[in-house]
N, C-alpha and C positions, 0 to 999 in steps of 0.2 A: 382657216382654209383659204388658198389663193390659187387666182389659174395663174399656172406659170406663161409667160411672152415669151422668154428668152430663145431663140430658135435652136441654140447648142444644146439645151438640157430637152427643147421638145419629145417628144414620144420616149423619155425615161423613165426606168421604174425602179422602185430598191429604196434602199435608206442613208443618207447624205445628213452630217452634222447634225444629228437630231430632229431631223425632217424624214416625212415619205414622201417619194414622189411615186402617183402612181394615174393612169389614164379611165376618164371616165367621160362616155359620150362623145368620143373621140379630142376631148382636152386634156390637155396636161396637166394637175391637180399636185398640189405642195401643201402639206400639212405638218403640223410641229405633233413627233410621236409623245406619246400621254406619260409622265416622269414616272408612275408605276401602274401598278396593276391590282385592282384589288378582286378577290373572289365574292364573286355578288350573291352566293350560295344561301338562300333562307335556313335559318335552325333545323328545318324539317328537311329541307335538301343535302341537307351534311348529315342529319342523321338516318336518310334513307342508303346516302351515300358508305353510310360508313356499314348499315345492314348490310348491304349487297357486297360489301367486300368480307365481311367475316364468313358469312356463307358459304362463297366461292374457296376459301381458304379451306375452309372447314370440307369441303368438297372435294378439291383439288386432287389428292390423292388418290379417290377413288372412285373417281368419273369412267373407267372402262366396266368396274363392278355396275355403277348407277343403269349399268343398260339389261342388267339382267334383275336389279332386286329393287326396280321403282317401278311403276305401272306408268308408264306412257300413254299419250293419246296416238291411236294409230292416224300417221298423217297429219298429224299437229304436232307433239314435242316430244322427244326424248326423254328416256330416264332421267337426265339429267338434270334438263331443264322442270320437269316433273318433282324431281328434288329439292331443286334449288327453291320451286315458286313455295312447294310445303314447309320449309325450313324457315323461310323468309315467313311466314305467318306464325310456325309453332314451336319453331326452334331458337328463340332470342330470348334473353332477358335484361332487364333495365333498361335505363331510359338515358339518351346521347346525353352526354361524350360516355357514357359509363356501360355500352351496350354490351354483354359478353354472350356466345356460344352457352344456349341452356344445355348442356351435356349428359342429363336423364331423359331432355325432351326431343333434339336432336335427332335425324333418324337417317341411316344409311339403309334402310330397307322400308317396305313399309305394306302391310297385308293384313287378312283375318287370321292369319294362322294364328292360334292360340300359342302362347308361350309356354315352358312348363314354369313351376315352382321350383323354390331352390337352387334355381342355376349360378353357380360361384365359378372362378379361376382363381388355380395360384401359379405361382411359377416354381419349376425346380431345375433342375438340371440337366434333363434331358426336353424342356420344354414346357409350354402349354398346359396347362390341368386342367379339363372341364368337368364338373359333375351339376348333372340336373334330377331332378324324379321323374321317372321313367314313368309312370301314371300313364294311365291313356282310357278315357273316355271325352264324351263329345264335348264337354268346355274344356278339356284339356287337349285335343289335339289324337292323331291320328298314330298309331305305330308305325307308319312305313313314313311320317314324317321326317327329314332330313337334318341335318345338321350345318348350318353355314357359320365358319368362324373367321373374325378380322379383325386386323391389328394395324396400328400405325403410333411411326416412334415419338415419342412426346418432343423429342430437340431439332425433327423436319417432317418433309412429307414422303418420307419411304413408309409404303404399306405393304402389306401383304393380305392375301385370304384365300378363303378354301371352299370349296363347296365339297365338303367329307366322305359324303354317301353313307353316315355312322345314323340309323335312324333314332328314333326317339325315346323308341323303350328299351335300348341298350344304357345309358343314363350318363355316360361317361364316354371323356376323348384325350387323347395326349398329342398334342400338335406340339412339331416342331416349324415354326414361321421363318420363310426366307430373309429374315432380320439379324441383324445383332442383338445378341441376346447378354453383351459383356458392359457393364456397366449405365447400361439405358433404359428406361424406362418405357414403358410401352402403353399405348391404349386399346382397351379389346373390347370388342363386340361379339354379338352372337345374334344368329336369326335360324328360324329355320323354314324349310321348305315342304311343299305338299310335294307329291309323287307324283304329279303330271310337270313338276320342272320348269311352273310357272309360278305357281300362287304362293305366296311368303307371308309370312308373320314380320310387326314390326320391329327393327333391332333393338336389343337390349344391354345398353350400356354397362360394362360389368367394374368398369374402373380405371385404374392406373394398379401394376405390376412389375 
């Protein structure tokens, strides 16, 4: 580092031959910029770095849902952000560089509602196939519980979902998703809802289809 005399270059700033010049304490200041750069990131900062980007990916798509099927703090954070800090403690597995999205622990929703038993998807041709067991007592969840179903395409982040109004001891659902259904693969979810349109069960990953 050198103060600069020269009265022509005085009060200049920017970058000149491999130099900065730039003003500090009212002097003129000429330093040789650094030939690279290196990321000074510790093991544990690249693999906190590289958590919080799988999350948000993993997120991405259905950050407008997160505002109705995560429980937020009122006046503190968002479904989303509510989301995102749950997934970042329960939703990863392995250890950096090899972190991946745990995809049974994972959760786009997350509540007491009880799940039922049995609940499958297949795909046919007109859609969606849900079947669960319509069961209903108190570890299993309520009759006028609701049905919530979501999808996103496995080769980007278009999703879709539904919040169905098909309740619980009906057992069964045939969704058509505002998706491409021709040659793609899909991922689905399912959760369902209590009858006051708040309280959710947590999702339950049903696979690829």
């Amino acid at each position: 580092m050198a103060v600069l005399q020269n009265k022509i270059l005085q009060h200049s700033k920017g970058k000149l031959n491999g130099m900065v010049i730039y003003e500090m304490d009212g002097r003129t200041i000429v330093r040789s910029l650094p030939s690279e750069f290196k990321d000074r990131k510790s093991p544990a900062q690249l693999a906190q770095r590289r958590r919080m980007l799988l999350v948000m990916d993993f997120l991405k798509p259905f950050k407008e849902l997160l505002k109705f099927t995560f429980p937020g703090e009122a006046g503190k954070r968002s479904g989303y952000f509510a989301a995102k800090s749950w997934n970042l403690k329960h939703g990863l597995k392995g250890t950096y560089p090899g972190i991946l999205i745990h995809k049974e622990k994972a959760l786009l929703c997350h509540g007491p509602v009880p799940l039922p038993t049995g609940m499958q998807v297949t795909r046919q041709s007109k859609g969606l196939f849900f079947i669960w067991s319509p069961e209903v007592h108190d570890s299993a969840g309520a009759a006028d519980d609701t049905l919530l179903v979501i999808a996103g395409m496995v080769s980007s982040h278009e999703s879709d979902y539904q919040f169905t109004g098909v309740k619980r001891n009906k057992g069964y659902y045939l969704w058509q998703p505002d998706l491409s259904m021709e040659d793609e693969k899909l991922k689905v979810w399912v959760a369902f809802r209590r009858s006051d349109q708040v309280t959710m069960s947590d999702s339950w990953y049903l696979g690829e289809v």
